[in-house]
C-alpha positions in Angstrom: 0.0 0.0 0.0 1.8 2.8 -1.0 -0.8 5.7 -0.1 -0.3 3.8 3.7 3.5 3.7 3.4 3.3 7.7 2.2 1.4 9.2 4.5 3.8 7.2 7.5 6.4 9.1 6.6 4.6 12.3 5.8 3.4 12.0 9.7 6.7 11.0 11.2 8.5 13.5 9.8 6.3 16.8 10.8 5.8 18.2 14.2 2.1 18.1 15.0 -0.5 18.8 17.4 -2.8 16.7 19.4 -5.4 17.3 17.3 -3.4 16.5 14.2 -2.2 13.1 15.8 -5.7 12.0 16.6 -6.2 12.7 12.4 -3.2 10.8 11.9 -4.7 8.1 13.3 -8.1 8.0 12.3 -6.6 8.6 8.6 -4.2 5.9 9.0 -7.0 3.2 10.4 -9.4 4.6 7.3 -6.8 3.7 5.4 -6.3 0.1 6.6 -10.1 -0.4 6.0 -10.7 1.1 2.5 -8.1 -1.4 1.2 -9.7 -4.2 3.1 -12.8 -3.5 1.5 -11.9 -3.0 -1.7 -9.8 -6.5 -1.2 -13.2 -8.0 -2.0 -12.9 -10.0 -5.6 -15.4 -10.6 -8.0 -15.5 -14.4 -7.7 -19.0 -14.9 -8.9 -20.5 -13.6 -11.9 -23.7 -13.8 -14.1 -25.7 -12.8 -17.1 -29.1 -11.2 -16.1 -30.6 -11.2 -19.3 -30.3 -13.4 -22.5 -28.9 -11.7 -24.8 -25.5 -10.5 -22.4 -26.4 -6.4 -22.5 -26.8 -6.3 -18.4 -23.7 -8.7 -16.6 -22.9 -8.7 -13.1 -19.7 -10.1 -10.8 -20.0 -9.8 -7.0 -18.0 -11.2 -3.7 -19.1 -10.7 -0.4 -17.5 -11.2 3.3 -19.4 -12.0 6.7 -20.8 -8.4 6.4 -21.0 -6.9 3.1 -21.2 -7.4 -0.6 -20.0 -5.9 -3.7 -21.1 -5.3 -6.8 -19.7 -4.6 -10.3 -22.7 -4.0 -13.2 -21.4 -3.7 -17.0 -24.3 -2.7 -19.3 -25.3 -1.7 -23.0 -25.9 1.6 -22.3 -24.9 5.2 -21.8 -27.7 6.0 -19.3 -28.9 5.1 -16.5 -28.3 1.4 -14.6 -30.8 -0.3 -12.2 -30.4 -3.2 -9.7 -32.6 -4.4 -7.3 -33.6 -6.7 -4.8 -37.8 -8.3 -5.3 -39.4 -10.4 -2.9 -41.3 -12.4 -5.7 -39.6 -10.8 -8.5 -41.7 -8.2 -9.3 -41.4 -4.3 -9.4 -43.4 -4.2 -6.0 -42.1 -3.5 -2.7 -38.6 -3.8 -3.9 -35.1 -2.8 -2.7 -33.5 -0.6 -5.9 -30.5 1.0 -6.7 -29.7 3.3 -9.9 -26.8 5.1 -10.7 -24.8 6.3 -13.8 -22.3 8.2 -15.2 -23.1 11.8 -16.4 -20.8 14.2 -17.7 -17.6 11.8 -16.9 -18.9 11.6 -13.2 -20.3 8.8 -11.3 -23.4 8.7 -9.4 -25.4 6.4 -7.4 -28.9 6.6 -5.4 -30.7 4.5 -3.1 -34.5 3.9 -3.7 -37.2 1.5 -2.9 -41.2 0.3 -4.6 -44.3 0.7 -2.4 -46.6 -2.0 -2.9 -48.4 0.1 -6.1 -44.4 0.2 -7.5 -44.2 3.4 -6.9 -40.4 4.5 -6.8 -39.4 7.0 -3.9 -36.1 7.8 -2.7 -34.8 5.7 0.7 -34.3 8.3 3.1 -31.2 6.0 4.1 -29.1 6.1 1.7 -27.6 2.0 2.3 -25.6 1.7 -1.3 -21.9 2.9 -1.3 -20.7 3.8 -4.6 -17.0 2.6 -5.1 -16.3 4.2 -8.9 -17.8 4.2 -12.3 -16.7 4.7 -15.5 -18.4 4.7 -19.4 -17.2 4.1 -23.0 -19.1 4.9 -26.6 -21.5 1.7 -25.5 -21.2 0.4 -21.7 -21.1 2.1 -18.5 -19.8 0.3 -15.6 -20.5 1.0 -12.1 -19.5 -0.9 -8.6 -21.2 -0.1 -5.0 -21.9 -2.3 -2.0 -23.6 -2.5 0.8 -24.6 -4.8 3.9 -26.0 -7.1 4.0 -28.3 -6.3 6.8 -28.6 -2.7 6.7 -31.6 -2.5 9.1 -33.6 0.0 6.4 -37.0 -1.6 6.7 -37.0 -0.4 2.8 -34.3 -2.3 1.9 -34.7 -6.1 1.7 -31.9 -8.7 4.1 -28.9 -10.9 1.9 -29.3 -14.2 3.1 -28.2 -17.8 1.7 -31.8 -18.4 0.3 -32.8 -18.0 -3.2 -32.6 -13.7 -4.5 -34.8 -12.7 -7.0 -33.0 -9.9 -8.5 -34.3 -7.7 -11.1 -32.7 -5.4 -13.4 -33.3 -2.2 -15.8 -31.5 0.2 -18.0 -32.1 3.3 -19.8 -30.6 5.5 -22.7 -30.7 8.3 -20.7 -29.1 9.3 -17.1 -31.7 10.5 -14.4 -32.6 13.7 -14.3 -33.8 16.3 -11.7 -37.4 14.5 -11.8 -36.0 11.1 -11.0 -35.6 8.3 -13.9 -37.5 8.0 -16.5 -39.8 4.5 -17.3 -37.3 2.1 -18.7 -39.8 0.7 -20.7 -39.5 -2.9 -22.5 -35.4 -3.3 -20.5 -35.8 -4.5 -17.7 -36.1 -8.7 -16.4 -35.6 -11.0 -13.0 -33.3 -13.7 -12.5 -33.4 -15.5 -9.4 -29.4 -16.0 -7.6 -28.3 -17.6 -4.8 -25.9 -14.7 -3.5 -24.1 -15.7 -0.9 -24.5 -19.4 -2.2 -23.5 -19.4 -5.8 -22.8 -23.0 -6.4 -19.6 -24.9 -7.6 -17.1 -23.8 -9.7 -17.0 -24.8 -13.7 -13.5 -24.6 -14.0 -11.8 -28.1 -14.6 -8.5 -29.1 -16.2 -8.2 -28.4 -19.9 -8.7 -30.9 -22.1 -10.7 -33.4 -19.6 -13.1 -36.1 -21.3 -16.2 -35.9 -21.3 -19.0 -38.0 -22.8 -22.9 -37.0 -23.7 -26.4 -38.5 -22.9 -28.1 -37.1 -24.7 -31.9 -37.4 -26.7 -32.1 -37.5 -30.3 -35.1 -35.4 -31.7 -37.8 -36.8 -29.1 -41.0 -35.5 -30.3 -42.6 -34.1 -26.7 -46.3 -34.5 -26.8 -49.1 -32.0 -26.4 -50.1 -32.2 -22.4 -49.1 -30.7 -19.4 -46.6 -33.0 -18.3 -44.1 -35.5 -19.6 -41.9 -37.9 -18.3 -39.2 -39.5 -20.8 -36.7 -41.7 -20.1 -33.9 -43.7 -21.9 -31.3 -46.0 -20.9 -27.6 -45.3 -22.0 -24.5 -47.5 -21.9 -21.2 -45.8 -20.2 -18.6 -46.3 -22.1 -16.6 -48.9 -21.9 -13.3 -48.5 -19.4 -10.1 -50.3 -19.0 -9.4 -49.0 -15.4 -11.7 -46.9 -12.7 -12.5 -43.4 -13.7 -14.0 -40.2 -11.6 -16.5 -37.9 -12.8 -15.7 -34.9 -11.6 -18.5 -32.0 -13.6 -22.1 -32.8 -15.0 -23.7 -30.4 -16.9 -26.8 -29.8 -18.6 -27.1 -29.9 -22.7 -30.7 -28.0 -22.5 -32.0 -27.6 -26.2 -31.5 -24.1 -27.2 -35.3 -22.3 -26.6 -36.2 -25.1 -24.5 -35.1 -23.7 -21.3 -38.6 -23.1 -20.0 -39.8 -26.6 -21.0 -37.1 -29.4 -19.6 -37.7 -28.6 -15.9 -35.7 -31.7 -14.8 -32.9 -34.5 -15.2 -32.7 -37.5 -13.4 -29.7 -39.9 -14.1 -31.0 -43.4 -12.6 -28.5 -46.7 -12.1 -29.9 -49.7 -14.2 -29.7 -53.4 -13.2 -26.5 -55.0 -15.3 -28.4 -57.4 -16.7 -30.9 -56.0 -18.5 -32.5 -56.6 -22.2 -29.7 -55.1 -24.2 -32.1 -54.7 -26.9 -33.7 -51.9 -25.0 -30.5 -49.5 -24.9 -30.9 -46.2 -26.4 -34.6 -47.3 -27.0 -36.7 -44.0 -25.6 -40.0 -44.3 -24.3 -42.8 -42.3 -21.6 -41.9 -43.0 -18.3 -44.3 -44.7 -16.1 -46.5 -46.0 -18.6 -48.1 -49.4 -18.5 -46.3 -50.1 -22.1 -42.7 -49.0 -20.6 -40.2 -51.6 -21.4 -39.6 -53.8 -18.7 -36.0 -53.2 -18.5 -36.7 -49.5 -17.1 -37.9 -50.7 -14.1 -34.6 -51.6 -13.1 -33.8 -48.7 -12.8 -34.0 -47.2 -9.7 -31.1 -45.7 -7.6 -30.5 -41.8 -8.7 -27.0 -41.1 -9.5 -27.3 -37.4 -10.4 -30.0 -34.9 -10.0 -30.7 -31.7 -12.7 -33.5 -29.2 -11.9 -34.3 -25.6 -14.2 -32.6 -23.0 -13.7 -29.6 -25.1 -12.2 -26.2 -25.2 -13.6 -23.7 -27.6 -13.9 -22.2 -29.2 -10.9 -18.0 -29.8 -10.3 -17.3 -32.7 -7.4 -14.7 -31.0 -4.8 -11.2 -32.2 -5.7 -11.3 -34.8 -3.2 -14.7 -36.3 -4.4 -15.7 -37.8 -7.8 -18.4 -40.0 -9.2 -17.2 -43.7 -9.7 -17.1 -45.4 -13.3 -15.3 -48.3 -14.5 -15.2 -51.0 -11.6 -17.1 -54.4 -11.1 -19.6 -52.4 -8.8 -20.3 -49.1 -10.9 -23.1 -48.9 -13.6 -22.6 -49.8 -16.5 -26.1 -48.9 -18.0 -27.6 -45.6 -16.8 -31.4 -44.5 -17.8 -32.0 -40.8 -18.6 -35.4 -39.1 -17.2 -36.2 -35.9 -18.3 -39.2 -34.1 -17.1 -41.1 -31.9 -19.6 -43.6 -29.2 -18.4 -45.7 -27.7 -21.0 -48.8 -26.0 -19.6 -49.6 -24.4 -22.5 -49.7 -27.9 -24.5 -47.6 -26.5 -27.6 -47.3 -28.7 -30.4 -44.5 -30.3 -32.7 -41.8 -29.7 -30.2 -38.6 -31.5 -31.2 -36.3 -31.7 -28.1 -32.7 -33.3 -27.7 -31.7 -32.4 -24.3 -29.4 -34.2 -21.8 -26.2 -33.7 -19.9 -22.5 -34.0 -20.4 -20.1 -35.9 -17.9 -16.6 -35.0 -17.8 -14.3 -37.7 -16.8 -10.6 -38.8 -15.3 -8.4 -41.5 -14.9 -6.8 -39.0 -12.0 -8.7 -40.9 -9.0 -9.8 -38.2 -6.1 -9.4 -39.7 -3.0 -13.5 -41.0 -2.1 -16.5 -42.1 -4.2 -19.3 -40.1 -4.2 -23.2 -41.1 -3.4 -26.4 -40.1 -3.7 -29.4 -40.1 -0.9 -33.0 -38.9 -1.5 -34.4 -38.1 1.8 -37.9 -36.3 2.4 -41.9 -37.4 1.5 -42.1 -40.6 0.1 -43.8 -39.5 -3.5 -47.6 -40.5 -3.1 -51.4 -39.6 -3.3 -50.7 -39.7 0.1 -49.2 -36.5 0.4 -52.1 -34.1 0.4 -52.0 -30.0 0.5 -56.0 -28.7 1.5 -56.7 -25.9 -0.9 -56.4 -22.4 0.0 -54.0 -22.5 2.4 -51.4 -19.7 3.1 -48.2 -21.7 5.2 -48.9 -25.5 5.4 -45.9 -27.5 6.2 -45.0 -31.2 5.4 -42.2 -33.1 6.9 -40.2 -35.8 5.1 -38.3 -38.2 7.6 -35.3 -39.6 7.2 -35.9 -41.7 10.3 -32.9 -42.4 12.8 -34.1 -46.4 12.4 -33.0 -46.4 8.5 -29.7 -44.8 8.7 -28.8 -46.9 12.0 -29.3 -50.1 10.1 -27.5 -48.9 6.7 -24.7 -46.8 8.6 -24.1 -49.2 10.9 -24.0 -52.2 8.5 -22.0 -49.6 5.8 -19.8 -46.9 7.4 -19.9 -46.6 11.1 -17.7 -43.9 11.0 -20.3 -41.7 9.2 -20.9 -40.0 5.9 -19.7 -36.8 5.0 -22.3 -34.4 3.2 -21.2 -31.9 0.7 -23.7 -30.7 -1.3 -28.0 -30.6 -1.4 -30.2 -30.0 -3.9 -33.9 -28.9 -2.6 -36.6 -29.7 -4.7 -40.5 -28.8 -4.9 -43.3 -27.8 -7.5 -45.3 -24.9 -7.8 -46.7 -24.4 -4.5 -43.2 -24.5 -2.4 -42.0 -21.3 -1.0 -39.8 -22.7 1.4 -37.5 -25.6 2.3 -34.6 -27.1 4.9 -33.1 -30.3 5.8 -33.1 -30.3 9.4 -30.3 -32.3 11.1 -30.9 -34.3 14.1 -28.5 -35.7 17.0 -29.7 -37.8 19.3 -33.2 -35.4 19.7 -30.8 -32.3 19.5 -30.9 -30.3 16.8 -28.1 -29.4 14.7 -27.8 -26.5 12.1 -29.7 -26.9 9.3 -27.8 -29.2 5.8 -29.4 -27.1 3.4 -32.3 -24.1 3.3 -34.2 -21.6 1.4 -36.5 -19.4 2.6 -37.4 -17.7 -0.6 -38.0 -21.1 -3.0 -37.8 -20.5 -6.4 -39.7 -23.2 -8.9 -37.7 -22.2 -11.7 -34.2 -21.5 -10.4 -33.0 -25.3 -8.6 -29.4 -26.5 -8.3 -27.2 -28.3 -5.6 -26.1 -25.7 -2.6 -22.5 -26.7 -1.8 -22.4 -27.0 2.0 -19.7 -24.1 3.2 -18.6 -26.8 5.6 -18.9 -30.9 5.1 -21.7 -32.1 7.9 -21.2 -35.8 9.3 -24.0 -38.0 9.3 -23.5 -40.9 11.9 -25.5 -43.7 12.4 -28.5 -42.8 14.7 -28.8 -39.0 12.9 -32.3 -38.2 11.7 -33.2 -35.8 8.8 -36.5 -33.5 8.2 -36.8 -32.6 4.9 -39.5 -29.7 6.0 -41.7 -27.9 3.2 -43.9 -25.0 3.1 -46.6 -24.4 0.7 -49.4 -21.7 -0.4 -51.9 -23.3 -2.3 -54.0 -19.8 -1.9 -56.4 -19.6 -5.2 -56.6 -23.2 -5.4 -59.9 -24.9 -5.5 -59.3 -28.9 -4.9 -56.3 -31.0 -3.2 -53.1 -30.8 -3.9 -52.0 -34.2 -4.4 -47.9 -35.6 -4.3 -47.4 -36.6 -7.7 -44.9 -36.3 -11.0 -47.2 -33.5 -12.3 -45.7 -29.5 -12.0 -49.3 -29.4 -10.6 -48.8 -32.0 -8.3 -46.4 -31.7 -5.5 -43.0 -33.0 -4.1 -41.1 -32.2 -1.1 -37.3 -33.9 -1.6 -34.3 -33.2 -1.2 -30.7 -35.1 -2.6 -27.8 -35.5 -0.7 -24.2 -35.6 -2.4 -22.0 -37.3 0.1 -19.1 -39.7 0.6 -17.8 -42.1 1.2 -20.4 -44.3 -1.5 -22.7 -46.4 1.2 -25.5 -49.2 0.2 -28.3 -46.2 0.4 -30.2 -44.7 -1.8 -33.5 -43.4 -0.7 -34.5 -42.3 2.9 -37.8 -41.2 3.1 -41.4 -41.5 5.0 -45.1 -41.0 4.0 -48.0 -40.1 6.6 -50.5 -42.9 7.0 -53.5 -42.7 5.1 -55.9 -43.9 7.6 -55.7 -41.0 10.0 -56.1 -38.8 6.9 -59.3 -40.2 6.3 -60.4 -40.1 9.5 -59.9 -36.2 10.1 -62.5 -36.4 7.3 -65.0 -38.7 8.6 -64.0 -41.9 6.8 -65.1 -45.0 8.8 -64.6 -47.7 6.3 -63.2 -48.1 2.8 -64.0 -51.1 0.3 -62.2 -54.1 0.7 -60.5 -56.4 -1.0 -58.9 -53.0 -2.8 -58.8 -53.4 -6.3 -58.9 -50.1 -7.9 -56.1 -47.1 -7.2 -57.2 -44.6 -6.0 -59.0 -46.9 -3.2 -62.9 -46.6 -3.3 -64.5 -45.5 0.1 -67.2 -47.7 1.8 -69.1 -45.8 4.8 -70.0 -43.0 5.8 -73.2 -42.8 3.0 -71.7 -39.0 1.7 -68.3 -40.6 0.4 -69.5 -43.7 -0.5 -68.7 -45.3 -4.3 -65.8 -42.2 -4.2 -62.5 -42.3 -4.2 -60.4 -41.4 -1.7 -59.0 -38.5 -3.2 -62.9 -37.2 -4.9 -63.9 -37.4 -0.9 -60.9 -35.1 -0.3 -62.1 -32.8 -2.4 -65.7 -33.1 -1.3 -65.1 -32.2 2.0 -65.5 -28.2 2.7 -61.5 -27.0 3.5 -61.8 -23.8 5.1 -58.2 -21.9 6.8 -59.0 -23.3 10.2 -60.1 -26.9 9.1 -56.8 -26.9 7.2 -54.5 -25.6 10.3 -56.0 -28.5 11.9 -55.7 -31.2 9.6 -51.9 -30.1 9.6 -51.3 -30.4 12.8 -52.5 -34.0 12.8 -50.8 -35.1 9.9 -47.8 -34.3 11.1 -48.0 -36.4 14.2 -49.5 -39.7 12.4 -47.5 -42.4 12.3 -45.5 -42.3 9.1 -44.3 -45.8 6.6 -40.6 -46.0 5.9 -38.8 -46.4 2.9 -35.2 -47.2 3.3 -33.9 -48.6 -0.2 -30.8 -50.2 -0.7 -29.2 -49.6 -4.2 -30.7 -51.4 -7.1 -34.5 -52.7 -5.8 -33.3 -54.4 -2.5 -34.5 -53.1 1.0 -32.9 -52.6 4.0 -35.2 -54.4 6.8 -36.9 -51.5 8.4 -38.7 -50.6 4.8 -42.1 -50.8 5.3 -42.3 -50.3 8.9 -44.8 -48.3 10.4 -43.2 -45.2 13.2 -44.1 -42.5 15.2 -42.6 -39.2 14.3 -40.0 -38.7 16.6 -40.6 -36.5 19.7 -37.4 -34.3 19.0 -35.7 -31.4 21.5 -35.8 -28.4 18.6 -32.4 -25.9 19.6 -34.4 -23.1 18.2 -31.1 -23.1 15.7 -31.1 -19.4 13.9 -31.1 -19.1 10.4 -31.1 -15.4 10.5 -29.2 -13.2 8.5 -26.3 -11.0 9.7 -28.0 -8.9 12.9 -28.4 -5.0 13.0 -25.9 -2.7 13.9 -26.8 -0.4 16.9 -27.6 3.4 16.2 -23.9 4.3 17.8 -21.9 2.0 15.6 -23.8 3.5 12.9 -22.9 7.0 13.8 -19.7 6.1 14.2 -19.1 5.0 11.4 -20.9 8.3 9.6 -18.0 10.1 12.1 -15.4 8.3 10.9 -15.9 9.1 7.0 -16.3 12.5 8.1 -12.9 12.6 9.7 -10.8 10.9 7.0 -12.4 13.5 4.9 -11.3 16.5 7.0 -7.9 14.8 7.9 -7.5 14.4 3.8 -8.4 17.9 3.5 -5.8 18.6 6.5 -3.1 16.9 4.5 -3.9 18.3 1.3 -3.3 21.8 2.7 -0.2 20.9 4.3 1.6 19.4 1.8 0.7 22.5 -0.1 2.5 25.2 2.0 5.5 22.6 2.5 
């Protein structure tokens, strides 16, 4: 620093007062602080809209972030912070550069998107600069500024939205930015994994060729793939998605399944519907998830000391491909050839990586009441299944490094709680502000342990407000899931963790009494009372009158009915506790805080304001001594 090394010999070698000694060292402190916080380096990065005119780069420390915008104009820039993604009640920043200097202002939406100027002016602008077709401007700010008007950085899910204009703002405010302006939902202070691997690396594709995706709401297609074929034991080490170009909107999500070795060969590459009585029968087999893909998601690179497992006696050798296709509008003669790329090394990392799916078993059973504003399901991954697989596996524990939280349309909210021995440990993975269209693995900061006895709650929140009948669990966008996938190591004979609610208290809250029996038809047909019989058990669910209160209630009982496990080996053996029927555990809750950094107090605050005022007046001092030297 040679500003710092200056001004220590400017002060050492005059004579000065108390006064100018107390500058000295306020000046030389300010110093020490401005170059830590421009130390911060852009480590993250992103295009906000799709054709590359608005790009952002950001880093952030414990306390504060920093921004760098570049974008296609010579006007005005705007950033901001939406709480749905919308121009409403929104934290917003603009700034420019106007007549070679740079500005930058602080303003926030009202609920009728109104803009007004924050009276707290939160954003710090660090420089800005403009050429014949980009201006570039940086700022930061805290990331709890305790501005009601501006909105808290956290690790959950940002919808940030952006706008730009051809002119700077004037003395009436900006003008309307008309058709510029988007939302892109970031994780922040989470970006994900790097995509930087070693030059040259191999890779190989699975990919669809021109799959013609039919006219309905939802598809499921799946294909099964041979690996190729390997001398010696490789690692994956990055997956990433091939999405069809214009198709980003439609393939909502990949799953890469492990397929029995001894399948019909003449099957391979064969696509067909998933889940469809005319499925081949090979794609049964396959059932353990290697890989999970959802929109909006990246690729994903394994930490060096981590890496996917191909090439050995136990490893796949045939993989099946399941891509999900949502197409409300039901558009016709859409051609798609999506899948994913999978980079590969003989350079072995030191553990095999593995894949758990923990949360609500995916049934009719899961049920959301209609019109509800919070309702919460829980997804156990019960302390019984991962005694018996950890125990028998690796006593020692697996180490967690990554989650991937998945839901449909209705989640606003997820975690992965982590349980010790009915004490309750800091969350795995969570997001408070959910994000249907924006899903990817969260690297965990710091790898969490999982020892035999743990238990998991993979807990979901929902708003199923302006919905008129159940919400049923189901493969359907429509339908709902609550799930989340663990990346972990080292590999263990585990694949899915998960519980469902019983049905018969369900039906109960109700007023089932009896359902029809032998049962021979799915959904099951109800018997007595005389109002639901000859229905189904879901059409009584929807014929029963769901008001707010009824469905508080019928939430609080769900969650304390016994619950069926599922505890799945790979491949389609069990481990012996699948099927049992347990109580939800009665667990000790730490009350662990997921809150984002806390407020500063009105005196740090003001002496802070004190301190900029002093470096300014001891730079001023400075200025007019070195001037009469």
């Amino acid at each position: 620093m040679p500003l710092v090394w200056f001004s220590v010999k400017f002060f050492a070698s005059h004579d000065m007062s108390e006064n100018k000694l107390l500058c000295a060292v306020v000046f030389l402190t300010s110093l020490v602080c401005l170059a830590h916080s421009q130390g911060t380096r852009f480590v993250h990065s992103a295009a906000l809209d799709a054709d590359g005119r608005y790009n952002i780069k950001w880093g952030f420390d414990e306390s504060t972030i920093t921004f760098e915008a570049e974008v296609e104009t010579r006007g005005y820039i705007g950033f901001g912070l939406s709480p749905n993604g919308a121009m409403a009640s929104s934290d917003i920043v603009i700034g420019g550069v106007l007549n070679g200097s740079p500005y930058l202002l602080d303003y926030f939406t009202d609920s009728n998107r109104k803009v007004h100027k924050d009276p707290q002016q939160s954003y710090r602008l660090l420089y800005g600069r403009e050429n014949d077709t980009h201006t570039v401007l940086a700022f930061s700010r805290k990331l709890q500024t305790c501005d009601d008007n501006d909105k808290v950085i956290t690790g959950s899910t940002v919808r940030v939205i952006w706008a730009f204009h051809a002119e700077d703002v004037g003395v009436l405010g900006p003008v309307y930015h008309g058709m510029n302006r988007g939302r892109k939902s970031l994780r922040l202070l989470n970006p994900g994994s790097s995509s930087s691997i070693p030059a040259g690396t191999a890779f190989f594709d699975l990919q669809n060729e021109k799959v013609h995706v039919p006219h309905k709401d939802t598809t499921y297609w799946c294909q099964i793939f041979k690996f190729p074929e390997l001398k010696r034991k490789h690692h994956v080490i990055r997956i990433e998605p091939l999405i069809h170009k214009g198709h980003e909107n439609l393939v909502h999500h990949i799953l890469l399944y492990q397929c029995d070795s001894n399948l019909n060969k003449s099957e391979i590459n064969r696509g067909h519907e998933c889940y469809h009585p005319n499925m081949p029968s090979s794609f049964f087999t396959c059932e353990t998830i290697m890989f999970a893909w959802a929109i909006g998601g990246k690729g994903f690179t394994y930490p060096p000391h981590v890496g996917m497992s191909i090439g050995t006696s136990i490893d796949p050798v045939y993989v099946q491909m399941e891509i999900h296709f949502d197409n409300p509008s039901l558009q016709r003669g859409i051609v798609d050839s999506s899948g994913l790329r999978l980079y590969y090394s003989p350079s072995l990392r030191r553990y095999d990586a593995g894949v758990i799916e923990t949360g609500v078993w995916v049934s009719l059973y899961h049920m959301l009441p209609p019109g509800m504003h919070d309702y919460v399901t829980e997804g156990h991954c019960t302390q019984e299944c991962l005694q018996e697989s950890l125990d028998s596996e690796m006593p020692s524990g697996v180490n967690v490094f990554a989650v991937l939280l998945h839901a449909h349309l209705a989640g606003r909210a997820i975690r992965t709680r982590h349980f010790r021995q009915q004490d309750e440990l800091q969350p795995l993975a969570s997001d408070d502000q959910f994000d249907f269209n924006f899903q990817e693995f969260q690297p965990l900061s710091q790898e969490r342990l999982i020892l035999p006895g743990d238990s998991l709650i993979t807990e979901c929140r929902y708003n199923t407000k302006g919905r008129m009948n159940m919400t049923w669990g189901g493969l359907s966008t429509r339908d709902e899931m609550c799930l989340s996938y663990l990346l972990y190591y080292p590999r263990v004979n585990l694949a899915r963790c998960e519980s469902l609610p019983e049905i018969t208290g369900q039906l109960k809250f109700i007023g089932v009494k009896e359902i029809q029996e032998p049962v021979i038809t799915w959904p099951f047909v109800i018997k007595s009372p005389k109002k639901y019989s000859n229905l189904s058990f879901t059409e009584a669910m929807d014929k029963y009158r769901w008001t707010r209160k009824r469905g508080k209630a019928f939430n609080e009982v769900v969650r304390k009915l016994p619950m069926n496990v599922r505890c799945s080996k790979i491949g389609q053996d069990e481990w012996s506790i699948q099927g049992m029927i347990v109580s939800p555990p009665e667990l000790k809750s730490e009350q662990v805080s997921t809150a984002g950094v806390p407020c500063r107090n009105v005196s740090q605050t003001r002496c802070e304001s004190s301190c900029s005022l002093l470096l300014t007046v001891c730079l001023l001092f400075i200025l007019q001594t070195y001037l009469h030297l």
